[in-house]
TORKEVO-822980 format. One line per field, with one value per residue (C-alpha): x, y negated, z negated; residue in one letter. Coordinates in steps of 0.02 Angstrom, whole numbers, plus 50000, padded with zeros to 5 digits. Example, Ala and Ser with C-alpha at 12.3 -4.5 7.8 and 13.67 -1.06 7.14 Angstrom:
<nodes>
px <- 50615,50684;
py <- 50225,50053;
pz <- 49610,49643;
type <- A,S;
</nodes>
This chain:
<nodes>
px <- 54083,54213,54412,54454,54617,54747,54896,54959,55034,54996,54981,55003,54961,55065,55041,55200,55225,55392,55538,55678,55855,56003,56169,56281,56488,56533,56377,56372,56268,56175,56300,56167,56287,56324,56145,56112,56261,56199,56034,56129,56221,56063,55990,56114,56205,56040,55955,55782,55648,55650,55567,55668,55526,55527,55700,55696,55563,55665,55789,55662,55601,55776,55818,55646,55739,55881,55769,55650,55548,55396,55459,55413,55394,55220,55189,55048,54912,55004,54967,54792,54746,54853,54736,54574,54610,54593,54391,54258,54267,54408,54414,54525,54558,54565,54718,54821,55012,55188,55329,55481,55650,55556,55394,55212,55193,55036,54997,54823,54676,54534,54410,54284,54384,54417,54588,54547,54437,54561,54678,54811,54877,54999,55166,55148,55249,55151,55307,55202,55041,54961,55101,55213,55380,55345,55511,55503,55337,55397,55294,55174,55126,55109,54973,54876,54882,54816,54695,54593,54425,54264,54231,54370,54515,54694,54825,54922,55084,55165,55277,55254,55384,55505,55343,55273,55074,54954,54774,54647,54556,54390,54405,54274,54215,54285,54192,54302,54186,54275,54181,54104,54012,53914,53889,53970,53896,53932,53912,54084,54081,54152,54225,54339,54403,54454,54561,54558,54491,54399,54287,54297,54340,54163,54113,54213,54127,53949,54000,54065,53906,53784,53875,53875,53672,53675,53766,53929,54063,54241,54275,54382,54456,54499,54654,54710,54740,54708,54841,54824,54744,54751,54848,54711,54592,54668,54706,54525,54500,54642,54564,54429,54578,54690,54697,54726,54885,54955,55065,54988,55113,55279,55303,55489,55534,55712,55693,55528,55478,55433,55241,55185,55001,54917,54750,54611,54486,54487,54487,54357,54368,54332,54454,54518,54593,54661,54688,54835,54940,55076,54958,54915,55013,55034,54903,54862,55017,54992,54836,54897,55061,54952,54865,54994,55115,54977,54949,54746,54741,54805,54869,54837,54899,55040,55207,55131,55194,55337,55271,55308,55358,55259,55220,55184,55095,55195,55145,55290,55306,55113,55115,55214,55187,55308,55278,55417,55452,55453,55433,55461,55332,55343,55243,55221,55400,55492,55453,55524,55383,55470,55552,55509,55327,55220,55233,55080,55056,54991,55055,54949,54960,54803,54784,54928,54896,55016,54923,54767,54858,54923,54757,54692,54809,54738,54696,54512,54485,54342,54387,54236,54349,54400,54552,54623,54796,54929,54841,54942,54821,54790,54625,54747,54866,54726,54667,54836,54849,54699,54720,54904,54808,54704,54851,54869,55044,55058,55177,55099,55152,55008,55032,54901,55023,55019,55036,54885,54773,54781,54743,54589,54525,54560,54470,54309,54329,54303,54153,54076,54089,54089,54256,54296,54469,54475,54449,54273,54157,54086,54251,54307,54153,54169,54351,54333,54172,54295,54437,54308,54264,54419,54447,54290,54350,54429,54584,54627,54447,54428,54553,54535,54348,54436,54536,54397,54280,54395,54439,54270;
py <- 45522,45425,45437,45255,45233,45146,45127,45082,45261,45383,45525,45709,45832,45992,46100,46222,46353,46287,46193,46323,46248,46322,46221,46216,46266,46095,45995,45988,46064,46034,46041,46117,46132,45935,45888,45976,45908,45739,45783,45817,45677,45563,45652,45631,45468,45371,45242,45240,45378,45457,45613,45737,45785,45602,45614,45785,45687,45509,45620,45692,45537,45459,45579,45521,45357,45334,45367,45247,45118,45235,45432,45446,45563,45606,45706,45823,45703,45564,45667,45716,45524,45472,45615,45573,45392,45449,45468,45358,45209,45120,45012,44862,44707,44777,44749,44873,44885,44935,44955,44832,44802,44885,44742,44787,44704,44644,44709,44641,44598,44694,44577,44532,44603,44493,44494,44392,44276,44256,44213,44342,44358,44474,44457,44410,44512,44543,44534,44537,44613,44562,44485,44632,44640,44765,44812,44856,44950,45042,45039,45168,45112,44925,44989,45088,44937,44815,44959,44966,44983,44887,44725,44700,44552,44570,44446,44423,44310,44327,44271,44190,44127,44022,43985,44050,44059,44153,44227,44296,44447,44518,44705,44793,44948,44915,44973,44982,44963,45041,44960,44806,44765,44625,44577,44361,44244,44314,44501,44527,44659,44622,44762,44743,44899,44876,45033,45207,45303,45475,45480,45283,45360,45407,45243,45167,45284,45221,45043,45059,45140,45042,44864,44970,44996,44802,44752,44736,44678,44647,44659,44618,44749,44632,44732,44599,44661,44836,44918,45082,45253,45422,45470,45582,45433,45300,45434,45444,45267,45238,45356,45226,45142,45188,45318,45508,45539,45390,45398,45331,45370,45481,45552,45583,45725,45782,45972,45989,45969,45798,45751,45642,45617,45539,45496,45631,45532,45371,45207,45063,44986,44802,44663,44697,44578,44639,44523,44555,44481,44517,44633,44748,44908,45074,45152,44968,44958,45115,45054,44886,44956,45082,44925,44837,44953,45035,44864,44872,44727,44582,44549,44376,44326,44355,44497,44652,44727,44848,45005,45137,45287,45453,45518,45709,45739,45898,45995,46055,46219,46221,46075,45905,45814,45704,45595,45599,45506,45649,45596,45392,45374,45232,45144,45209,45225,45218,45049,45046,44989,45011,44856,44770,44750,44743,44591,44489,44422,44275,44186,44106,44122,44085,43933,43953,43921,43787,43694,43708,43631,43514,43436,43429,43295,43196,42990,42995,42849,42757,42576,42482,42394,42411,42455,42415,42360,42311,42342,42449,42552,42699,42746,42732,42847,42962,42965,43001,43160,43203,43187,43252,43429,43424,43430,43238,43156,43046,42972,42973,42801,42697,42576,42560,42593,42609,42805,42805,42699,42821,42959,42877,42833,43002,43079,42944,43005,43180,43167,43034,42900,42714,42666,42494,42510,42531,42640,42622,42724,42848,42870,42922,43022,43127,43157,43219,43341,43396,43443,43528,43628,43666,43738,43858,43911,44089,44013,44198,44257,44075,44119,44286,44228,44108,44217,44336,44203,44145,44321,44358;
pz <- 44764,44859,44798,44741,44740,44619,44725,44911,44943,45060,44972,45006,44857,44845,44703,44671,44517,44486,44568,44621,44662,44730,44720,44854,44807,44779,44711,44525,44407,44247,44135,43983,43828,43865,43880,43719,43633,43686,43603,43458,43441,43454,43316,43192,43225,43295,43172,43210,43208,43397,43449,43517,43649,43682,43741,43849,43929,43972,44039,44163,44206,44234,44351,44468,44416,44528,44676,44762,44674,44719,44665,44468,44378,44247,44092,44117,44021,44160,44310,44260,44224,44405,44472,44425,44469,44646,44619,44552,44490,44395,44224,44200,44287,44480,44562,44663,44600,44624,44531,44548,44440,44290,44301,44357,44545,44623,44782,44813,44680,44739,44810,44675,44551,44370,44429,44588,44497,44342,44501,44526,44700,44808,44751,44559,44442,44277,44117,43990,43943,43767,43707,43736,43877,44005,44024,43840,43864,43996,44170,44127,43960,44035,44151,44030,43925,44052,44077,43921,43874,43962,43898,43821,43863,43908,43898,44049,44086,44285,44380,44535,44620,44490,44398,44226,44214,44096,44099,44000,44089,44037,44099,44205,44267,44441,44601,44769,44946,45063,45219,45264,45430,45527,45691,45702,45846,46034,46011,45894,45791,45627,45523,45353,45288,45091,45073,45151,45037,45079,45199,45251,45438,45428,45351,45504,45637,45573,45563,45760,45797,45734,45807,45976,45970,45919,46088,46037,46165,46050,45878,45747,45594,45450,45353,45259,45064,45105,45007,45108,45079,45125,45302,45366,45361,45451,45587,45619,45624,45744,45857,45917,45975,46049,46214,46232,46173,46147,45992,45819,45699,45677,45500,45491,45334,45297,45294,45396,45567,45631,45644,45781,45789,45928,46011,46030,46157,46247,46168,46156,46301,46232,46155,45975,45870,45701,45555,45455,45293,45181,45066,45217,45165,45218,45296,45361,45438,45543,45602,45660,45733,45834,45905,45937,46011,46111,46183,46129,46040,45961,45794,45686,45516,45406,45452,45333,45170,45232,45150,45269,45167,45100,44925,44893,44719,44649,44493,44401,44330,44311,44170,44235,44389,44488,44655,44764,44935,45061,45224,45306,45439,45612,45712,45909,45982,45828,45788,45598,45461,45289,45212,45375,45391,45573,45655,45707,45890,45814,45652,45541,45355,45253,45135,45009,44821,44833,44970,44882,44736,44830,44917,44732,44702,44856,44834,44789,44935,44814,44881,44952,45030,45212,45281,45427,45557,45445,45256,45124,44998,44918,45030,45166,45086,45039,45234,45287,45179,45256,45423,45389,45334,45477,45598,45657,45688,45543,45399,45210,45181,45096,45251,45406,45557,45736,45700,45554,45683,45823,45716,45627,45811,45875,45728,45739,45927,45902,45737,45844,45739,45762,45811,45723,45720,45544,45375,45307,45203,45349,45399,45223,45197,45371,45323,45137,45224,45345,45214,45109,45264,45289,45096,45137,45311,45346,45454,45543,45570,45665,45775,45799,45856,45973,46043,46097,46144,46273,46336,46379;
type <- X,X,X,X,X,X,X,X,X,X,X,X,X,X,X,X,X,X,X,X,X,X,X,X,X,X,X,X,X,X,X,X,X,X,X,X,X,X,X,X,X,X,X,X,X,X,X,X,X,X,X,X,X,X,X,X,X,X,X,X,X,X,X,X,X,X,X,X,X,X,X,X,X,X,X,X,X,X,X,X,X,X,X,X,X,X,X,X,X,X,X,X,X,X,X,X,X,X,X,X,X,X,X,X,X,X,X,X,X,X,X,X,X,X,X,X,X,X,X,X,X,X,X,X,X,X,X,X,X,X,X,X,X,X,X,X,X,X,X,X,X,X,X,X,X,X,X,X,X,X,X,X,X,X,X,X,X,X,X,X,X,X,X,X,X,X,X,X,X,X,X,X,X,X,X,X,X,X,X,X,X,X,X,X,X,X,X,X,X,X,X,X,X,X,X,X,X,X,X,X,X,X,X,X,X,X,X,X,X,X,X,X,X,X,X,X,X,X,X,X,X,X,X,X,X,X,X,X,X,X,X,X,X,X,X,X,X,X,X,X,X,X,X,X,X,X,X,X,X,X,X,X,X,X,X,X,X,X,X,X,X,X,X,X,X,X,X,X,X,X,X,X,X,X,X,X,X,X,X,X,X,X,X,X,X,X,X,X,X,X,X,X,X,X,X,X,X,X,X,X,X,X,X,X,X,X,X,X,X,X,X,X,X,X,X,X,X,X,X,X,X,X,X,X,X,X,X,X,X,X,X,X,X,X,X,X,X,X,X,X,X,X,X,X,X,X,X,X,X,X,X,X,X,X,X,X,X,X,X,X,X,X,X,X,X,X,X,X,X,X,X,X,X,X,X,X,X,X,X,X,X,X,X,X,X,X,X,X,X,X,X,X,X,X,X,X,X,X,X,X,X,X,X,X,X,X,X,X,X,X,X,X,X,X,X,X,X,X,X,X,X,X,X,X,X,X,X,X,X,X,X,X,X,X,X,X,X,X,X,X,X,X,X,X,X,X,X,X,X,X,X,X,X,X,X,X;
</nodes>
C-alpha cells in the first residue's frame, strides 16, 4: 500500500538506542538537583491537579521548543500514530499542516478533500477547533481533535488574513492519489503529481511512458499544492529531466558530509513547463528548482512555499521519538529555497478568494433597456466590471464613456457580435458567458498550453 503522507517534510527515519551527549568545557549542563527541585516546588505550591509525568514530559518537549517551527518532539503513542500516518489512508478533514506561533497552519487542502469543499485554503491558521483555543490545546492535541472519528463533524474557526470565518466539517476516510495523467489537445502530456509519496517515481515513470506511446511532444507537471514527500522520490522524478550530472539538489548537514545528487541519464528532450504556487513545498520545490536552474523548462504561477529544510525521525532511548531539522537542502548552484521560495519564470496567481468574492457582487445588467454614448446606469456599471476582469482599459463609473465604448466595440469585435455602438442584451449575455468561463478556467494550465503551443 502506498505511504500517504500528513505533512510537507522530507523525511529521513533514523532509529538510535539512545541519544549520547558529551559537553564541551564551557557549555552548560543539566543542572539535575534544580530540575528536580523545580519538580518539587510545582508539586507542593501548584493549585491545580498536574501530573508529575506530565511535566517531565513538557520539559522534553520545550527543549525541541526553542528550535525550528518543524523539530518536535513525540511521546511513544505520538511517534507510533506520526508513523503509521505515513501509510494508508487518513481520517479527518484532509488538509496538509504546519505548525506556526503555537496555531495549526494550512498548507494545502487535499484536492477533494471535505476541507477543500468546506473551503479552507493555503495559508489559513485554524485557532480553534470545537470550540476549544489551540494554543490552549496544545498543537498536538488540536490535530488529533480535528482528527476524529468518520462521520463525525468538527467545528472549525481560521484565520485568514485580518478576517474571522467558521466551518462545519464532516470527517472522512481520506484517500491521497498520488498521480494524475492525460494527454490535452496538440500532443501535451499532462501530468499532476499530488504528493511524493512512495513509489509515485514509479507512478511518474508509467505516466511518462504511456503519454510517450500516445505521441507525446511537451508536457506540463502540475505541482501546485503538493506539500512535498519523501527525498528519494522526487530524485527519481527529476531524473526525466534534467541531464547527466547536472546538479538536482545539495543537502547541506552540520556534522556530515555534504550530499549533492544529480542526473543519472539524459533528459527529455521536449519543452516542459511546470506549474507552480505558494502551496508547492519541499520536495516540489526541488523539482521545480532543478528545472529551472537546469534551464529545461519553464516555470508558471505563484513564488513557492519556502520549505527547504530536512526532518530525521529519531527514536529515543527505544520508547520516545523526536523530529529534528538535520540537514537544509538548495536548488542547483546553491540557489537558497528555505524562507524564500522558487521563483516562477512566469507570474500568474490563480483566481483569489477575494476576486471571486468580489465578481459576486457584480451589477446583475437585467435592464431591457439599451445603453449607449453618453447614458449613466447600472448595466453599464455592471459591463464595466466585466470587461474590467477581462483585462480591458476601463473606469467603473456607471457612465458610457469614450473609454467604456471602445472596449464594448473591441469585445463585440472579437465574439463577433453586431457592433451597434451600444450595450444590448447579446452583448450582456456574451459578456456574463465569458466571465463564467472565466470562473471555470485553470488560468496557469492556459498559459502553460500557450506557451508550448507557440514553441512548437
Amino acid at each position: 500500500m502506498k505511504k500517504k503522507l500528513i505533512s510537507l517534510l522530507l523525511i529521513t527515519c533514523l532509529m538510535i538506542p539512545s541519544l549520547m551527549v558529551f559537553a564541551e568545557e564551557d557549555e552548560p549542563t543539566i543542572d539535575i538537583d534544580k530540575f528536580e527541585e523545580i519538580l518539587d516546588v510545582i508539586d507542593y505550591n501548584y493549585k491545580y491537579d498536574i501530573d508529575r509525568e506530565e511535566l517531565i514530559e513538557g520539559a522534553y518537549r520545550g527543549v525541541l521548543d526553542v528550535l525550528d517551527k518543524h523539530s518536535k518532539f513525540y511521546t511513544k503513542a505520538e511517534y507510533e500514530e506520526f508513523m503509521d500516518s505515513l501509510s494508508g489512508s487518513l481520517i479527518g478533514i484532509g488538509i496538509f499542516i504546519e505548525e506556526e506561533n503555537g496555531f495549526v497552519k494550512v498548507i494545502s487542502p487535499i484536492e477533494g478533500s471535505p476541507a477543500e469543499k468546506a473551503g479552507l485554503k493555503s495559508g489559513d491558521i485554524i485557532t480553534y477547533v470545537d470550540g476549544k483555543s489551540v494554543l490552549d490545546l496544545g498543537y498536538n492535541k488540536a490535530i488529533n481533535n480535528i482528527k476524529g472519528e468518520v462521520g463525525t463533524e468538527v467545528d472549525i474557526i481560521f484565520k485568514r488574513g485580518d478576517v474571522v470565518d467558521a466551518v462545519t466539517i464532516i470527517r472522512e476516510v481520506i484517500t491521497v492519489p498520488d498521480v494524475k495523467y492525460e494527454m490535452l489537445d496538440n500532443n501535451i502530456g499532462y501530468i499532476r503529481i499530488v504528493q511524493f509519496g512512495d513509489l509515485v517515481g514509479q507512478d511518474v515513470d508509467k505516466a511518462i511512458v504511456e503519454l510517450q506511446k500516445d505521441g507525446m511532444t511537451s508536457i506540463v507537471i502540475d505541482l501546485r499544492n503538493n506539500p512535498g514527500g519523501y527525498l528519494d522520490e522526487v530524485i527519481k522524478i527529476a531524473d526525466w529531466f534534467v541531464d547527466r550530472n547536472d546538479e538536482i539538489v545539495i543537502v547541506d548537514y552540520k556534522n556530515f558530509k555534504d550530499k549533492v545528487l544529480v542526473g543519472q541519464k539524459d533528459a527529455l528532450d521536449i519543452p516542459v513547463v511546470v506549474l507552480i504556487n505558494n502551496a508547492s513545498a519541499s520536495a516540489s520545490e526541488i523539482l521545480a528548482g532543478a528545472i529551472k536552474y537546469n534551464d529545461k523548462g519553464i516555470l508558471i504561477g505563484e513564488t513557492t512555499f519556502g520549505k527547504g529544510s530536512v526532518q530525521s525521525m529519531l527514536l529515543v532511548a527505544g520508547r520516545d521519538g523526536m523530529k529534528l531539522t538535520t540537514a537544509e537542502y538548495f536548488s542547483a548552484e546553491m540557489n537558497k529555497v528555505n524562507n524564500v521560495g522558487v521563483e516562477p519564470d512566469i507570474h500568474l496567481p490563480s483566481i483569489s478568494q477575494d476576486e471571486l468574492e468580489n465578481i459576486a457582487t457584480f451589477a446583475p445588467m437585467i435592464d431591457n433597456k439599451i445603453s449607449h454614448y453618453g447614458v449613466t446606469s447600472l448595466d453599464v456599471y455592471g459591463a464595466q466590471q466585466r470587461l474590467k476582469l477581462l483585462g480591458y482599459d476601463i473606469d467603473l463609473s456607471g457612465y458610457y464613456d469614450l473609454k467604456t465604448s471602445t472596449a464594448i466595440n473591441d469585445f463585440q469585435e472579437k465574439y463577433k457580435l453586431e457592433n451597434r455602438s451600444a450595450l444590448y442584451t447579446e452583448t450582456k449575455d456574451k459578456l456574463n458567458e465569458v466571465v463564467n468561463s472565466y470562473l471555470n478556467e485553470d488560468p496557469q494550465l492556459k498559459k502553460a498550453i500557450e506557451v508550448l503551443t507557440t514553441s512548437e
